[in-house]
C-alpha positions in Angstrom: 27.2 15.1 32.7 26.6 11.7 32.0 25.1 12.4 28.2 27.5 14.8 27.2 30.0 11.9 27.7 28.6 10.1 25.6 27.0 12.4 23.2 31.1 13.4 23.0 32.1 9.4 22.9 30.0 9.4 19.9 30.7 11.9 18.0 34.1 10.6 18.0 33.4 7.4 17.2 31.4 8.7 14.3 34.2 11.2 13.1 36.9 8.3 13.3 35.1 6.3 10.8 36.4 6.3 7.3 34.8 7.1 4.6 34.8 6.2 0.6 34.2 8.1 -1.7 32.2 6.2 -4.6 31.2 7.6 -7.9 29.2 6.6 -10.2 28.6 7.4 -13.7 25.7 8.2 -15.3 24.7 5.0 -17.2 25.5 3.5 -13.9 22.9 5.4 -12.3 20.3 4.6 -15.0 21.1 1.3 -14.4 20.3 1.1 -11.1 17.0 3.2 -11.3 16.0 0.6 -14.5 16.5 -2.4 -11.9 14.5 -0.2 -9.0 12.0 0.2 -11.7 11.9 -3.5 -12.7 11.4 -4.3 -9.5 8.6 -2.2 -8.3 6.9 -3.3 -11.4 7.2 -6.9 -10.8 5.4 -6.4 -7.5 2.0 -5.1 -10.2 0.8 -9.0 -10.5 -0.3 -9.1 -6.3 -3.1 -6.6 -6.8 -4.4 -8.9 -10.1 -4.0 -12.1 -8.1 -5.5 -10.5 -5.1 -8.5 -9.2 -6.8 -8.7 -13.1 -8.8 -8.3 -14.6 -5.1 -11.2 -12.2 -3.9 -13.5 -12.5 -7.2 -13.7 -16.3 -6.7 -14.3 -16.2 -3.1 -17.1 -13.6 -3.4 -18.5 -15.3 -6.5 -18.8 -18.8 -4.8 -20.4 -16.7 -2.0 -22.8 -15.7 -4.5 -23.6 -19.1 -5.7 -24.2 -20.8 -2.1 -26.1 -17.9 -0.3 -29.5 -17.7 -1.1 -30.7 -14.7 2.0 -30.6 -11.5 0.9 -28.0 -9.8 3.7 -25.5 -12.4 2.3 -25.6 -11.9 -1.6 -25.8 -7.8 -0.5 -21.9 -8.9 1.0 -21.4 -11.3 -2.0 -21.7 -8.2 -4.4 -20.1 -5.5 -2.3 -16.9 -8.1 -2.2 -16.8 -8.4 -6.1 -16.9 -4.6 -5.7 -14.2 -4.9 -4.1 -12.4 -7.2 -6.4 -13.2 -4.9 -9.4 -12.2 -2.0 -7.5 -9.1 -3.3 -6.7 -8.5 -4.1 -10.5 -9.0 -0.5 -10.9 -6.2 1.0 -8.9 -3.6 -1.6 -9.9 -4.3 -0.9 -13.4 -4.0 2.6 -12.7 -0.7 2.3 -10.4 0.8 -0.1 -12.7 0.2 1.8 -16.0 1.8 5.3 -14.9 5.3 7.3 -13.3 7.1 5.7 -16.3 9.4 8.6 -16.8 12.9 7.3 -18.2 14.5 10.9 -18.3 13.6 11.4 -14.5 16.1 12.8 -11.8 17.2 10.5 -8.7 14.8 13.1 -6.8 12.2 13.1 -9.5 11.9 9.3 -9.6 12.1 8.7 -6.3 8.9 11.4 -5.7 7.5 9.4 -8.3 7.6 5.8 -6.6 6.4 7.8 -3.6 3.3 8.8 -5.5 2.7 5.3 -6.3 2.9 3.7 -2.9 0.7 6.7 -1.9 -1.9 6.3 -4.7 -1.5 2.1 -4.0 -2.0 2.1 -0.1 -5.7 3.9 0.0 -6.5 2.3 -3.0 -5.2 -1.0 -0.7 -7.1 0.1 2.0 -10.7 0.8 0.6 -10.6 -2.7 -0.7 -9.6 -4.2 2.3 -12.5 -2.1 4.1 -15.1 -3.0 1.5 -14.3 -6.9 1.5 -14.4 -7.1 5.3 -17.5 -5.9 4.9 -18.7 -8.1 2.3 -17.3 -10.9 5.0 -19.3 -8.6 7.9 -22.4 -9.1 6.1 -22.3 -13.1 5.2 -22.1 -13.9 8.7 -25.0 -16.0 9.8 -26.2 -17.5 13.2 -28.5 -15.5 15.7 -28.5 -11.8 15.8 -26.6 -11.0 18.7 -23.8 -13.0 17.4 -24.5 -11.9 13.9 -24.2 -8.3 15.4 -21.0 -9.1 17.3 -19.4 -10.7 14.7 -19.7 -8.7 11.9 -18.9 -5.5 14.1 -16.0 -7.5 14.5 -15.0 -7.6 11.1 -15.8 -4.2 9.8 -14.3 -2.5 12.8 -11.0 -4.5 11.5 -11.3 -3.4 7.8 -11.7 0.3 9.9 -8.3 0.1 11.9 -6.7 -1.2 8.3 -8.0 1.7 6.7 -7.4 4.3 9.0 -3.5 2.9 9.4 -2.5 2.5 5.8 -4.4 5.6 5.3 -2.1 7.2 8.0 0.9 5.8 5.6 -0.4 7.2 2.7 -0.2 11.2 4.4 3.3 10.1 5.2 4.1 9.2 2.2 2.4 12.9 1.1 4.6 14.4 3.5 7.5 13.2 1.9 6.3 13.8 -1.4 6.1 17.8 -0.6 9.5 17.6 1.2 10.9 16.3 -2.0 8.8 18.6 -4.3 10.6 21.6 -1.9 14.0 19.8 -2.8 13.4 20.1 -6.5 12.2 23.6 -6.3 
């Protein structure tokens, strides 16, 4: 009895609010999905500096480790450097579609997170194994600490992953919209 009280209390509350009415025109509109636009893109330069941040740290890895386990970590981390490159060239260069709908542009910024975030994740899961396999010290804590680290990069990947199928998911809701 209790809920529908309030359920009831809330509704009203909701009902009694006022609402405006605000239109906008069209160049309006274009000027506010330019500035959206603008903005995502401005966001392009943390994957380069990213990749530039994990390049030099790899690269000196390379330089001071002379084992073979630890240049095998040194290279898969410039992999991930150059793979990283990769997807924020390719997320940066696309979706530019200046005739778009508000659904249509939306979907598209959608598609970019959802291409960006895996793309985010691999390299996050290849460098921590770069770091995984520069550990050095005795085996058992050479064991324990790079399990520790590549089980991390795994957990990042598997949750941004997750984010990226929610993005999908919202990507087909919207594709339903359109249709």
């Amino acid at each position: 009895m209790a809920a529908d009280s309030w359920s009831e209390d809330a509704r009203g509350i909701w009902q009694s609010q006022e609402s405006v009415v605000t239109r906008m025109s069209a160049e309006e509109l274009r000027s506010r999905a330019e500035q959206w636009d603008r903005a995502f893109g401005a966001t392009n330069w943390i994957a380069f500096a990213c990749a530039g941040a994990l390049l030099a740290f790899f690269g000196w890895m390379l330089v001071v480790h002379q084992a073979a386990l630890p240049r095998v970590g040194a290279f898969v981390g410039i992999a991930a450097a150059v793979h990283l490159v990769g997807v924020g060239m390719r997320v940066a260069g696309r979706w530019a579609d200046n005739g778009a709908t508000c659904v249509r542009a939306y979907k598209a910024q959608l598609e970019r997170r959802r291409q960006a975030d895996p793309g985010a994740a691999r390299t996050i899961l290849l460098s921590m194994t770069g770091c995984a396999l520069l550990s050095t010290g005795d085996w058992e804590s050479w064991v324990l600490q790079a399990t520790g680290q590549f089980g991390a990069g795994l957990v990042t990947y598997a949750y941004i992953s997750r984010q990226a199928r929610r993005f999908q998911a919202r990507i087909d809701e919207l594709t339903q919209l359109e249709g």
